[in-house]
C-alpha positions as CSV (number, residue, x, y, z in Angstrom):
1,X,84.0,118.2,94.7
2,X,87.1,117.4,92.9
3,X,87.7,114.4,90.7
4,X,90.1,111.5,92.2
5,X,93.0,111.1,89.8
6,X,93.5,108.4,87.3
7,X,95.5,105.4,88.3
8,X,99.1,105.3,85.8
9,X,98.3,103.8,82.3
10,X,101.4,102.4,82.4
11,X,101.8,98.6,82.4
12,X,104.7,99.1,85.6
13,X,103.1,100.4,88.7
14,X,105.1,103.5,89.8
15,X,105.7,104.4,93.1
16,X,103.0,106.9,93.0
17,X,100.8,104.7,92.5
18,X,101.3,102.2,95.6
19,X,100.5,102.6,99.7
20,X,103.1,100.5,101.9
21,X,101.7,98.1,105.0
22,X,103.6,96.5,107.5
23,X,102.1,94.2,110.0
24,X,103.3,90.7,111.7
25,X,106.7,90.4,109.9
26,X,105.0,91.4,106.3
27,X,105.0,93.9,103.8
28,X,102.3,94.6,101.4
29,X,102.0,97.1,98.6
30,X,98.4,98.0,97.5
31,X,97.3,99.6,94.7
32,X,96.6,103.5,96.4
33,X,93.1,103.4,94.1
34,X,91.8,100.3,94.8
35,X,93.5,98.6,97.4
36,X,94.6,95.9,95.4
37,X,97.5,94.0,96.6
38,X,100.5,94.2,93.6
39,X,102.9,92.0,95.6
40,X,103.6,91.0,98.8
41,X,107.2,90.3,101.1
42,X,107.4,88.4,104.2
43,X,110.3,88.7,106.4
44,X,112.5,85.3,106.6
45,X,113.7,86.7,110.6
46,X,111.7,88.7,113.3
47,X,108.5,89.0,114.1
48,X,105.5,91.1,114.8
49,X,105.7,94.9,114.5
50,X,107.4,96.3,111.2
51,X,108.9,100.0,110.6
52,X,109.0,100.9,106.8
53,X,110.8,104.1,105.4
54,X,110.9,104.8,101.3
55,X,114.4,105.7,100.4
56,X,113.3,107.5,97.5
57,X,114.0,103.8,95.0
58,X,114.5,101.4,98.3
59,X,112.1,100.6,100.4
60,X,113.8,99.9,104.2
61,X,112.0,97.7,106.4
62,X,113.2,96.4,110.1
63,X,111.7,93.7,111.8
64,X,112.9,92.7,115.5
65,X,116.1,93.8,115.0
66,X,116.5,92.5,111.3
67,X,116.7,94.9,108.4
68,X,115.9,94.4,104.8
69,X,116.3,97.0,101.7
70,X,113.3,95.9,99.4
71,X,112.7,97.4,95.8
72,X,109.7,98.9,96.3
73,X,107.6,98.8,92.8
74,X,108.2,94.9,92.8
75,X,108.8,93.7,96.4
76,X,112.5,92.1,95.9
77,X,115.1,91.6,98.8
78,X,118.4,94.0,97.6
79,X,120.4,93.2,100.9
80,X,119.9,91.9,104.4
81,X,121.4,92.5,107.5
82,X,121.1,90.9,110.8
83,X,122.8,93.5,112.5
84,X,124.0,91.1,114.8
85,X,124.5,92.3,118.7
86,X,122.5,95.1,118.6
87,X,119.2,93.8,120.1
88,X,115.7,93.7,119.3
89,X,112.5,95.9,119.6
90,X,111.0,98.7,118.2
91,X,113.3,100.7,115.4
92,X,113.4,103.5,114.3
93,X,114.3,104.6,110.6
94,X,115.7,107.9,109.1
95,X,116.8,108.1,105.5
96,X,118.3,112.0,103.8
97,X,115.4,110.5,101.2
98,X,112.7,109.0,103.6
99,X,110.2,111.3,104.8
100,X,106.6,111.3,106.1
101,X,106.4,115.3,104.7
102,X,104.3,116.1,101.2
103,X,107.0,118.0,99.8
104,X,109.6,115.0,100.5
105,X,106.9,112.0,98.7
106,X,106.5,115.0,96.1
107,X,110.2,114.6,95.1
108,X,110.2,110.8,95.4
109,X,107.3,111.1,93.2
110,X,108.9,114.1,90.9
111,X,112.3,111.6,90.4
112,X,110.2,108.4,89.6
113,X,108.6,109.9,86.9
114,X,112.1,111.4,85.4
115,X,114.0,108.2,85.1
116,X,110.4,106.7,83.8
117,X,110.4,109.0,80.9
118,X,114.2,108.3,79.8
């Protein structure tokens, strides 16, 4: 049976080190290797069910209609937008950077790591 991998030794988590949950107008970043929560985000508009896409170093979330850009190692708000008229319910999210694919998180991964060792 193979080994699990080490968690980073760094003192930053890096994004390959964290799983993304979204439930009841929050977001919550664990640690992927023991489930500990490194920070948590709760939405100041919307409720109930939350989308999430990484955009590679921005973490999109909608709520209800309401969408945040979050950094995603930390849990900050960049921006907000209300985007006012457009309705509310379930959305769906599609970054170039976003995807669900290994080879796409693979690159996310691949990039962290670059501008962590500069």
């Amino acid at each position: 049976m193979e080994k699990a991998p080490n968690r980073s030794t760094r003192s930053e988590p890096l994004l390959e080190d964290l799983v993304f949950v979204g439930f009841n107008r929050r977001v919550i970043a664990l640690d992927r290797y023991d489930g500990r929560i490194i920070w948590e985000w709760r939405a100041s508009k919307g409720s109930g069910f939350v989308a999430i896409v990484l955009d590679g170093d921005r973490l999109i979330v909608s709520v209800s209609g309401y969408t945040y850009c979050l950094d995603p190692l930390y849990g900050q708000e960049v921006w907000f937008n209300e985007l006012k008229g457009m309705g509310i319910g379930t959305p769906s999210l599609v970054t170039l950077r976003g995807s669900s694919d290994q080879a796409g998180a693979a690159a996310t991964v691949q990039q962290q790591q670059q501008r962590a060792a500069t």
